[in-house]
C-alpha positions in Angstrom: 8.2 -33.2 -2.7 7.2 -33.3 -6.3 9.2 -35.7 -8.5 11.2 -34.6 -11.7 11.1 -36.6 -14.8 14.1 -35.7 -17.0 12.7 -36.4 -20.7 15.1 -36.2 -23.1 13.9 -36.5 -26.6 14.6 -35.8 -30.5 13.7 -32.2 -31.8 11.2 -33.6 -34.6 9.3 -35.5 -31.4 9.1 -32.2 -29.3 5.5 -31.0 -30.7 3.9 -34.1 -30.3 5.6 -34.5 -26.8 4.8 -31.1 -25.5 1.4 -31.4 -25.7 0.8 -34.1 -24.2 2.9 -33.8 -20.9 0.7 -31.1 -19.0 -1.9 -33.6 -18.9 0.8 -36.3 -17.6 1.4 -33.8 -14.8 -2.3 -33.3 -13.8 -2.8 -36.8 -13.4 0.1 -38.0 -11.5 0.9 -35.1 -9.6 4.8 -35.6 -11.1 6.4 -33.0 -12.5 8.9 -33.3 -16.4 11.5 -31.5 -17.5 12.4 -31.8 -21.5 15.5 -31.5 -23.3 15.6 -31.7 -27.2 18.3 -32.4 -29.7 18.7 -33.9 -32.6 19.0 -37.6 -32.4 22.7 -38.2 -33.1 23.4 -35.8 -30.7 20.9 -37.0 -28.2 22.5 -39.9 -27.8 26.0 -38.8 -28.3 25.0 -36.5 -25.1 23.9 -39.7 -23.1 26.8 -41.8 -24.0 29.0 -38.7 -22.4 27.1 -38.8 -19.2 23.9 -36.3 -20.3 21.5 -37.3 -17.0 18.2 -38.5 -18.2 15.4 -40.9 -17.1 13.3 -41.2 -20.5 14.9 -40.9 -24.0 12.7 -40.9 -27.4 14.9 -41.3 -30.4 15.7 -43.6 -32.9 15.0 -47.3 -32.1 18.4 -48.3 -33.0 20.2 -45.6 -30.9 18.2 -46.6 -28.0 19.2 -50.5 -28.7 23.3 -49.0 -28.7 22.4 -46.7 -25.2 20.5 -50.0 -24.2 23.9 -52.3 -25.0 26.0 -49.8 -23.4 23.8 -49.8 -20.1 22.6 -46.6 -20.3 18.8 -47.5 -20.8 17.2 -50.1 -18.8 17.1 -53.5 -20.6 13.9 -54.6 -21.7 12.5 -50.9 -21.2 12.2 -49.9 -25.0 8.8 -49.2 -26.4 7.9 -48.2 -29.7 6.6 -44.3 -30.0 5.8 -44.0 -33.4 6.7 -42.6 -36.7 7.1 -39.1 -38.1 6.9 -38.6 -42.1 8.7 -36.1 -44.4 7.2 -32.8 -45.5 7.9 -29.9 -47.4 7.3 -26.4 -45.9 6.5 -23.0 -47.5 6.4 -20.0 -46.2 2.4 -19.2 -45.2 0.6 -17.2 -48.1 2.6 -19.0 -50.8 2.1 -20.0 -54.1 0.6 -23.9 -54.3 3.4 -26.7 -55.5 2.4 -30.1 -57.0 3.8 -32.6 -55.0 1.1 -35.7 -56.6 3.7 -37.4 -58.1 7.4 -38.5 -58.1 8.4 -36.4 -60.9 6.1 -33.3 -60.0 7.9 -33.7 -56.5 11.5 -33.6 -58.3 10.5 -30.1 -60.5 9.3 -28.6 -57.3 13.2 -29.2 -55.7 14.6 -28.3 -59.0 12.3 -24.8 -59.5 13.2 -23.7 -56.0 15.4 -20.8 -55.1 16.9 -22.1 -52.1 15.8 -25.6 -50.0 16.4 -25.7 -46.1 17.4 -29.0 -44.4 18.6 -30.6 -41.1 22.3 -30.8 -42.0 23.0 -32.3 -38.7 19.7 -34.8 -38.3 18.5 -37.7 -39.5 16.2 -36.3 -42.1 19.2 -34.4 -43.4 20.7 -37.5 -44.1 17.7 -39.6 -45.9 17.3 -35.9 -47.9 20.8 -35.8 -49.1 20.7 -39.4 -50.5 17.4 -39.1 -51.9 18.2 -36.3 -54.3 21.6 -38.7 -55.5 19.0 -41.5 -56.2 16.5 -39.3 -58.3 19.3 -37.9 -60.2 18.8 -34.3 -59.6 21.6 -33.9 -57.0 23.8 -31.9 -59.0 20.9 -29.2 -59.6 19.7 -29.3 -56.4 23.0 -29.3 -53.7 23.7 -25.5 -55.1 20.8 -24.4 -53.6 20.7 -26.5 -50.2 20.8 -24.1 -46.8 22.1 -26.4 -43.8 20.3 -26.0 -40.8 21.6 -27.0 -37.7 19.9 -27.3 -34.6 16.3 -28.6 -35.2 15.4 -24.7 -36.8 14.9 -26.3 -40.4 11.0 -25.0 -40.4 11.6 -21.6 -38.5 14.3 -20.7 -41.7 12.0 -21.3 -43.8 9.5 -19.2 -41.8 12.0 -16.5 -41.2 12.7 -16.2 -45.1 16.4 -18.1 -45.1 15.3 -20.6 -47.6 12.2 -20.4 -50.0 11.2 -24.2 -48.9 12.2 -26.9 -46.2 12.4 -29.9 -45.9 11.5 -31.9 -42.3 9.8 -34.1 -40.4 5.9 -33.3 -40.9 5.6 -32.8 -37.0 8.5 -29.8 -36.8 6.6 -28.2 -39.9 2.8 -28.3 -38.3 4.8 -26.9 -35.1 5.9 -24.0 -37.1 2.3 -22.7 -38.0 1.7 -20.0 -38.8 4.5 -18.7 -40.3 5.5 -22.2 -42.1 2.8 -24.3 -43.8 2.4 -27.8 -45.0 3.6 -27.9 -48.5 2.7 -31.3 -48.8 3.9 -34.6 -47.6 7.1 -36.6 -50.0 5.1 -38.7 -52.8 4.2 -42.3 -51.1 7.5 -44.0 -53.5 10.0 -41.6 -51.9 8.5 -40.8 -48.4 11.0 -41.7 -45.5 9.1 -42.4 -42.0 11.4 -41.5 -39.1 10.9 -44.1 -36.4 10.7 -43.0 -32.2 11.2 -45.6 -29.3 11.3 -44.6 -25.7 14.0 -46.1 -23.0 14.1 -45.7 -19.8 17.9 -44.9 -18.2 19.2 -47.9 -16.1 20.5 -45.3 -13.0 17.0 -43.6 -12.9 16.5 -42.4 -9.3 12.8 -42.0 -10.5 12.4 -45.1 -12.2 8.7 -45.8 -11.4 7.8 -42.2 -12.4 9.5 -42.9 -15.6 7.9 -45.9 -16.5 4.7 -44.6 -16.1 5.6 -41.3 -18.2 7.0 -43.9 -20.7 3.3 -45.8 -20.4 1.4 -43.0 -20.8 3.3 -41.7 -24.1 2.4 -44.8 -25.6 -1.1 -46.0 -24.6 -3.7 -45.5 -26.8 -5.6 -42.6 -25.3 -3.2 -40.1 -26.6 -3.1 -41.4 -30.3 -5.7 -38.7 -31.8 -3.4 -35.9 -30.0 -0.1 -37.5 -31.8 -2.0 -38.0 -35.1 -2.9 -34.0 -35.0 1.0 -33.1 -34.4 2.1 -35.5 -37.0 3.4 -38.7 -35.0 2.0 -41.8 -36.6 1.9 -45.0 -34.2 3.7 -47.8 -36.2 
């Protein structure tokens, strides 16, 4: 009987993730089933009871899940790192984004600006337009979007631009396209680690799915979707 790998990862990981597992399954034989939410809510899930054998979110949150004795001690392994872009719908106009204060005319010329209101990118966007000042021109025209969707609004014509994780905008090709990436002083790099549950009935399988995600051989792959190894 073929074994099942519950994977149960953060939305902005999912791209880079997805493509990667079919050639997991050819080579072991094993078979993975994914899940994606957006970290706080991943592990909010596992601390409930959410089944799981592998987890990919925030290094801290899998530290807690790891204190808590939901992920196997000693089992965390760093993923990588995921940037912050800006998104556009495809077939738009070209924005500066070279410089800090090009970057903070581009946020204050927009109609309308999408974010995660429920993720971790949400969060680091929110404070970052309180630091540069422009918060009270900006919040007016901020469209919360729950969910992981942040690219696909922007796509789908609910905000003029987004702003995400690099990896959830490439995914969104090609309706959404790569604006450009935040200016080097004010870029934010989400971090990934994967756990591995302490009640895994699959434990083997998992640290080998675990192994595989971060070797080497799949770092061009990862690079392509936007995951950066740290």
């Amino acid at each position: 009987m073929t074994q099942e790998i519950r994977l149960f990862g953060a939305i902005a990981v999912r791209p880079a993730v997805l493509a990667l597992i079919p050639q997991f399954e050819t080579a072991t034989g094993f078979r993975v089933a994914t899940k994606w939410e957006v970290n706080p809510t991943v592990k909010k899930q596992i601390e409930a009871g959410e089944a799981f054998d592998v987890v990919i979110i925030n290094p801290p949150m899998v530290q807690d899940l790891t204190a808590l004795g939901k992920v196997k001690a000693g089992s965390e392994a760093a993923f990588g790192r995921i940037g912050m872009g800006v998104a556009a719908k495809a077939g738009g106009r070209p924005l500066d984004m070279g410089s800090v204060e090009a970057f903070k005319q581009t946020l204050k010329s927009a109609r309308s600006i999408a974010y995660a209101s429920d993720g971790s990118s949400g969060g680091y966007f929110s404070g970052l337009i309180s630091r540069l000042g422009i918060a009270d021109e900006v919040k007016p025209k901020l469209v919360g979007i729950s969910g992981g969707q942040t690219a696909s609004a922007v796509g789908r014509g609910e905000a003029e631009l987004g702003v995400v994780p690099v990896t959830s905008i490439l995914a969104a090709a090609p309706e959404v396209m790569l604006v450009g990436r935040f200016p080097t002083e004010l870029q934010s790099y989400i971090d990934f680690a994967i756990g591995v549950s302490a009640s895994s009935t699959v434990a083997e399988a998992a640290g080998q799915l675990s192994a595989f995600l971060t070797s080497p051989a799949v770092d061009g792959i990862l690079a392509a979707k936007g995951v950066e190894r740290c």
